[in-house]
C-alpha positions as CSV (number, residue, x, y, z in Angstrom):
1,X,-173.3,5.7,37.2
2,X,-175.0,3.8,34.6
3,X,-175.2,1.6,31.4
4,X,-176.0,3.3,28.4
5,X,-174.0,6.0,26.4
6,X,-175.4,6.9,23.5
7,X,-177.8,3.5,23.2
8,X,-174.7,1.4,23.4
9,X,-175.6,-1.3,26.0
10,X,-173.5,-3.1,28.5
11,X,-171.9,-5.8,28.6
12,X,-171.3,-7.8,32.6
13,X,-170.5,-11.0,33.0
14,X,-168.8,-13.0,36.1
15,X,-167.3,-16.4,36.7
16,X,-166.4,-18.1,39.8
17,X,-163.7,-21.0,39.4
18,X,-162.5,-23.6,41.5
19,X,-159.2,-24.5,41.3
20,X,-157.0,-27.5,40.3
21,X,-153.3,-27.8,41.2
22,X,-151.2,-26.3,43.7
23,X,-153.4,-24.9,45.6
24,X,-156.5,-26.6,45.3
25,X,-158.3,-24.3,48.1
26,X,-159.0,-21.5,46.3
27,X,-161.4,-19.9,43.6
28,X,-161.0,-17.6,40.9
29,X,-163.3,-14.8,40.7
30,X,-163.6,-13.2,37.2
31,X,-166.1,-10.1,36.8
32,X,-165.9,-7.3,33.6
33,X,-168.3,-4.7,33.0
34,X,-168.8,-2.4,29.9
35,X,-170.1,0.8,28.6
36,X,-169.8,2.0,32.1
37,X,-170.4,5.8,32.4
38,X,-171.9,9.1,34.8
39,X,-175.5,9.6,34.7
40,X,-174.6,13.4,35.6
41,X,-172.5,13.6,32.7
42,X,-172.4,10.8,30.3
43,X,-168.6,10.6,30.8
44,X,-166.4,7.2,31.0
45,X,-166.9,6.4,34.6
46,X,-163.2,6.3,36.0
47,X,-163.9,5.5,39.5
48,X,-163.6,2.1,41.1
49,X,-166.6,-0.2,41.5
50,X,-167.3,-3.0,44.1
51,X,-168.6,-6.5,43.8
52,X,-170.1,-8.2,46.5
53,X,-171.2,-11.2,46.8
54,X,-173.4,-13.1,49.6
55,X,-171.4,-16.5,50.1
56,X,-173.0,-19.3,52.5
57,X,-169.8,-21.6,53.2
58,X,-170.0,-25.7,54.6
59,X,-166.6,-26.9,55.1
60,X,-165.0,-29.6,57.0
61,X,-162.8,-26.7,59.1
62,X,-164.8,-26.6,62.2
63,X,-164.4,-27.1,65.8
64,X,-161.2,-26.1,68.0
65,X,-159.9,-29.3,66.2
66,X,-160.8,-28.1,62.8
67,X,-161.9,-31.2,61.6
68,X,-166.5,-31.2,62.0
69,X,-168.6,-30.2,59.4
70,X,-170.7,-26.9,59.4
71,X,-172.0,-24.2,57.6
72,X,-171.0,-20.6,58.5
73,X,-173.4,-17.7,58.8
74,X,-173.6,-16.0,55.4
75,X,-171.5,-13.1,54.6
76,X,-170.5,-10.5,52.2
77,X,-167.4,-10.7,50.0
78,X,-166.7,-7.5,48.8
79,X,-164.0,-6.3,46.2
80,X,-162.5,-3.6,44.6
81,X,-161.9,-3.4,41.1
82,X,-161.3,-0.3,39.0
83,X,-162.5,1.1,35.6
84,X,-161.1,2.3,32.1
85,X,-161.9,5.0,30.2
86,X,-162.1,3.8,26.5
87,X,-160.9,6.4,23.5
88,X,-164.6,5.7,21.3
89,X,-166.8,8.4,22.3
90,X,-170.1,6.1,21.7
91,X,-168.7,3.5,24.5
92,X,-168.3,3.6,28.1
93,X,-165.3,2.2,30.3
94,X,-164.4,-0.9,31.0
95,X,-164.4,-2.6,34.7
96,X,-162.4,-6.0,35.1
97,X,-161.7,-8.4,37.5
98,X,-159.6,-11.0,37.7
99,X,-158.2,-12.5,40.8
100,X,-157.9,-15.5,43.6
101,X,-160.2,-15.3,46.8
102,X,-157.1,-16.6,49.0
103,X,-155.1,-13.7,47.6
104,X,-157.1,-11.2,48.2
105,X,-158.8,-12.9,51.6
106,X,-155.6,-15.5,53.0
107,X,-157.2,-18.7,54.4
108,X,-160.7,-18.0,52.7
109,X,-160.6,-21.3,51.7
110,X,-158.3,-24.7,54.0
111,X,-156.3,-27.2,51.8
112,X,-157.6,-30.0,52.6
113,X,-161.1,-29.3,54.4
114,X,-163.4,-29.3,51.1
115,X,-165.8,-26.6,51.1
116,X,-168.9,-26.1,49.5
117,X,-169.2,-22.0,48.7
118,X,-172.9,-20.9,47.6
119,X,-172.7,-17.6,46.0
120,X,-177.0,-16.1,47.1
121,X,-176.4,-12.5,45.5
122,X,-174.3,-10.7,43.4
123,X,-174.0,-7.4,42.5
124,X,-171.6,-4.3,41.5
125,X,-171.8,-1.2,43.3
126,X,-170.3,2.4,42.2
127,X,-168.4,4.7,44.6
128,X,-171.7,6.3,46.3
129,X,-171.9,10.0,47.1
130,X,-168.7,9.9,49.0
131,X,-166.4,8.2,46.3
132,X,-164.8,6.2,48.7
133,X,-164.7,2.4,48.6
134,X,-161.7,1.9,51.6
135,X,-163.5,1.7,54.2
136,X,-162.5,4.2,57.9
137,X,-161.1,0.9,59.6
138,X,-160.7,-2.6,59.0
139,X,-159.6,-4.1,56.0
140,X,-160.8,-3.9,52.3
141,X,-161.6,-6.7,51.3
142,X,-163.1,-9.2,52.6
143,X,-165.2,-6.2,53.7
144,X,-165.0,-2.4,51.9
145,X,-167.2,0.9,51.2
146,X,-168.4,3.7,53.6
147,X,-172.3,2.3,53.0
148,X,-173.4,5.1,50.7
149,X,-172.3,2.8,47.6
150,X,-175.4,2.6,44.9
151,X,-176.3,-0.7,42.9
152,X,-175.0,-0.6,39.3
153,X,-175.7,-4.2,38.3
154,X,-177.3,-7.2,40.0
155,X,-176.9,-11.1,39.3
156,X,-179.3,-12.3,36.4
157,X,-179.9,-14.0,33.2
158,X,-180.4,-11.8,30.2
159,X,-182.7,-14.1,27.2
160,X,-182.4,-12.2,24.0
């Protein structure tokens, strides 16, 4: 996979949202990628792609009471998204993302038992050699691929 049909560049951006309301322990995670297409062929790549993210948590959920303070051993969020084939022949697919944590990973996040989430590394990942992102066991997310998945795009800030 990679970012460039026929000099076209791409596009990734991604957002992470607390929210306000009903349920106040969650966050949003927003992620899109463009011009997304086969380095072996220069074709739309169709396949589904995989952001992970390194998250350090300190909440107020600790203890067999669930009420001290600590901060969890980091760990990776990982989740599937899938891409678009566009109709322009000069631009790749599209990849989007747009979902809760808690509904993809229930009690990611305790009402009540504020949470600080620091996000240390992002980054999308294609399908690998295999082309499988659902892992042989356990459940996808909060943790998917086989481990042959190749970086596509990491976390940065792009100054013109």
């Amino acid at each position: 996979m990679e970012n460039r049909k026929s000099g076209n560049r791409i596009f990734g951006s991604g957002t992470y949202m607390g929210c306000n309301g009903v349920d106040e322990a969650d966050v949003q995670v927003s992620v899109s990628a463009s011009d997304v297409v086969r380095t072996s062929s220069g074709t739309d790549y169709v396949d589904p792609v995989l952001f992970t993210a390194t998250l350090r948590i300190t909440d107020r959920a600790n203890s067999p009471q669930g009420v001290a303070s600590a901060t969890a051993q980091d760990f990776t969020l990982s989740i599937p998204f899938n891409c678009q084939a566009t109709p322009e022949t000069t631009h790749g697919s599209n990849c989007n993302l747009e979902s809760s944590v808690e509904a993809l990973v229930p009690g990611f996040a305790i009402e009540g038992k504020r949470a600080v989430i620091q996000s240390r590394g992002v980054s999308i990942l294609d399908t690998g050699a295999d082309e499988v992102i659902q892992p042989g066991s356990g459940t996808c997310p909060p943790t998917c691929g086989t481990g042959d998945e190749r970086t596509y795009l990491n976390q940065g800030i792009f100054a013109p």
